[in-house]
C-alpha positions as CSV (number, residue, x, y, z in Angstrom):
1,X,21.3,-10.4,7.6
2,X,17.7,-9.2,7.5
3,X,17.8,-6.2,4.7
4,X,17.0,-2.5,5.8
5,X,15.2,-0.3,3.9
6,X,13.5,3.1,4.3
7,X,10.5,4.7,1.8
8,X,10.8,8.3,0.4
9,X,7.0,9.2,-0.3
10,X,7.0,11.6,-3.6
11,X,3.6,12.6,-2.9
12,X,4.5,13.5,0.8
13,X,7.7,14.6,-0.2
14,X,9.1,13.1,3.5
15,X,10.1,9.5,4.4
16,X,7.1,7.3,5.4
17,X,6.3,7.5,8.7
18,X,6.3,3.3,9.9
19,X,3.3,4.6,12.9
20,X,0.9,6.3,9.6
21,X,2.4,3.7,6.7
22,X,2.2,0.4,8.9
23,X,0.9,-1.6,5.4
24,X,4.1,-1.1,3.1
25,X,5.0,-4.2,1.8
26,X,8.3,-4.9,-0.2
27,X,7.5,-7.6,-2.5
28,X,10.2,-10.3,-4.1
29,X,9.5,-8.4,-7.2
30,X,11.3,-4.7,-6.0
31,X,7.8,-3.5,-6.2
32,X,5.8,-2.0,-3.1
33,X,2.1,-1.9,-2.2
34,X,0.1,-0.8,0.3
35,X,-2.7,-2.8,0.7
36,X,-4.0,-2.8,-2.5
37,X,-3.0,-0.1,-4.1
38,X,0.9,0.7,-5.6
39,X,2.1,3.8,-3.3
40,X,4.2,6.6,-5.5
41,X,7.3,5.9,-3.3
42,X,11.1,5.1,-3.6
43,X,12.7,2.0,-2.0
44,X,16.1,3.1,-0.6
45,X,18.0,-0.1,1.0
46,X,20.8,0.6,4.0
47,X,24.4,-0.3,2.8
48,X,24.8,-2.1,6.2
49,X,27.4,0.8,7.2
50,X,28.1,3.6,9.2
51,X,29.5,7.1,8.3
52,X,32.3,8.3,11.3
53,X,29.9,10.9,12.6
54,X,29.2,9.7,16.4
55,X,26.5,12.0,18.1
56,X,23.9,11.4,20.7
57,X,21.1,10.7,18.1
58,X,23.7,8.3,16.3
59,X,26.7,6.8,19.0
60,X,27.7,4.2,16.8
61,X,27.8,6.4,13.8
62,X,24.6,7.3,11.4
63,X,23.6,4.1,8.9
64,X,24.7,4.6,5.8
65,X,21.5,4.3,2.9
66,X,21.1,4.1,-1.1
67,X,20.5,7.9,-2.2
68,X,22.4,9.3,0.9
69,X,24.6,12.5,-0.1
70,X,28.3,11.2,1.6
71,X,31.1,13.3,2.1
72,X,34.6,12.4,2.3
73,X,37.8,13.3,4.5
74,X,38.9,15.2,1.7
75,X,35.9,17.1,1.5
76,X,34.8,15.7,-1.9
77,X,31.0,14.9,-2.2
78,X,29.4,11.5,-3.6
79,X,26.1,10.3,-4.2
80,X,25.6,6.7,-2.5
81,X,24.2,3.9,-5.3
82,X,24.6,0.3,-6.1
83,X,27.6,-0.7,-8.5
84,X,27.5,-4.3,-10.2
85,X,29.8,-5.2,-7.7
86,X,28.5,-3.8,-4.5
87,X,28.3,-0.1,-3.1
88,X,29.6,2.6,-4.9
89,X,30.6,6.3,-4.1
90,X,29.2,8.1,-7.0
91,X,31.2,11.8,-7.6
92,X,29.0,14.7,-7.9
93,X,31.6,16.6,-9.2
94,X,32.8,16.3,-12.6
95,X,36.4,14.7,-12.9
96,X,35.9,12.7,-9.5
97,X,36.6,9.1,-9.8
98,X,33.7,6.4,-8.5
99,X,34.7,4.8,-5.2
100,X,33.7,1.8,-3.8
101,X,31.8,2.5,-0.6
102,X,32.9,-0.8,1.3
103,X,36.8,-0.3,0.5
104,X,36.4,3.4,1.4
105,X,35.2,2.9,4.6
106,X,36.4,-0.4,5.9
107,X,40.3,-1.3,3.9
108,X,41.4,2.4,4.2
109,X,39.3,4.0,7.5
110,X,39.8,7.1,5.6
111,X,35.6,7.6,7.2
112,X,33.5,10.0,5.8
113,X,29.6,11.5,6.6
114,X,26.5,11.8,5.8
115,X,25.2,15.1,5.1
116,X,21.7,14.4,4.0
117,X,20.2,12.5,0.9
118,X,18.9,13.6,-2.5
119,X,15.5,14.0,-1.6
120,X,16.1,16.7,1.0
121,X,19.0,18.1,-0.4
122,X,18.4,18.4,-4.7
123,X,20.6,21.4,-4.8
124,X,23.9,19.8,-3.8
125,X,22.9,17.8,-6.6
126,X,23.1,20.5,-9.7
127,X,26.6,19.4,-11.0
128,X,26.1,15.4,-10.8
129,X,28.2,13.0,-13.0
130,X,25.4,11.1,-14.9
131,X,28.2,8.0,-15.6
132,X,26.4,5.0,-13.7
C-alpha cells in the first residue's frame, strides 16, 4: 500500500493546495522540503479508513486522517493519532477511554464520522485529554 498523506500549511493556515505546492517532498527522514527550503507544515498520514458518512462528495465514506476530529455512534468525540500499536481514538473528554481506531471501525461496525480536524476546528478541542 502506497502511504497517503496530506500537508496542513501553519503559515497558510489551510491544507497545501497539490496545483500551488507541486515540490513537497516527504523525505525517509519524516521531514519535508520544498525545493530547498524546510516549509512550516504538518504531515498528517491517512489511517487507510473510512468514517460511515456516504455523501456525493464522499460515496464510499470520507478517508479517515491523523489529526481528524472523529465522532462516535454514541456521540462521544476523539481526536485521531498514532498508538504504539496502530491507530488510536484519542477522547477529548475527560474520563473517556482511548479506542483503537481499527477495532472500532472494522471488529464491532459500531462506524462513526468525521466532523473536521484540529486545524479547522481548535475549539472542539478546549477540554482534550493530554494522556498520549
Amino acid at each position: 500500500m502506497i502511504p497517503k498523506f496530506r500537508v496542513w500549511d501553519i503559515d497558510e493556515n489551510e491544507y497545501a493546495d497539490a496545483r500551488r505546492r507541486t515540490q513537497l517532498v516527504l523525505r525517509p527522514s519524516g521531514k519535508v522540503t520544498e525545493g530547498s527550503t524546510t516549509p512550516n507544515v504538518i504531515v498528517e498520514f491517512s489511517t487507510g479508513l473510512r468514517d460511515k458518512k456516504r455523501t456525493a462528495e464522499f460515496p464510499e465514506g470520507q478517508e479517515i486522517f491523523q489529526d481528524d476530529l472523529y465522532k462516535d455512534i454514541d456521540g462521544l468525540l476523539f481526536r485521531v493519532r498514532m498508538k504504539c500499536d496502530g491507530w488510536g481514538l484519542f477522547p477529548v473528554a475527560p474520563g473517556t477511554p482511548v479506542r483503537s481506531l481499527y477495532w472500532h471501525n472494522i471488529c464491532v461496525k459500531t462506524w462513526g464520522e468525521v466532523i473536521g480536524n484540529i486545524h479547522e476546528h481548535p475549539e472542539l478541542l478546549k477540554d482534550e485529554q493530554n494522556d498520549s
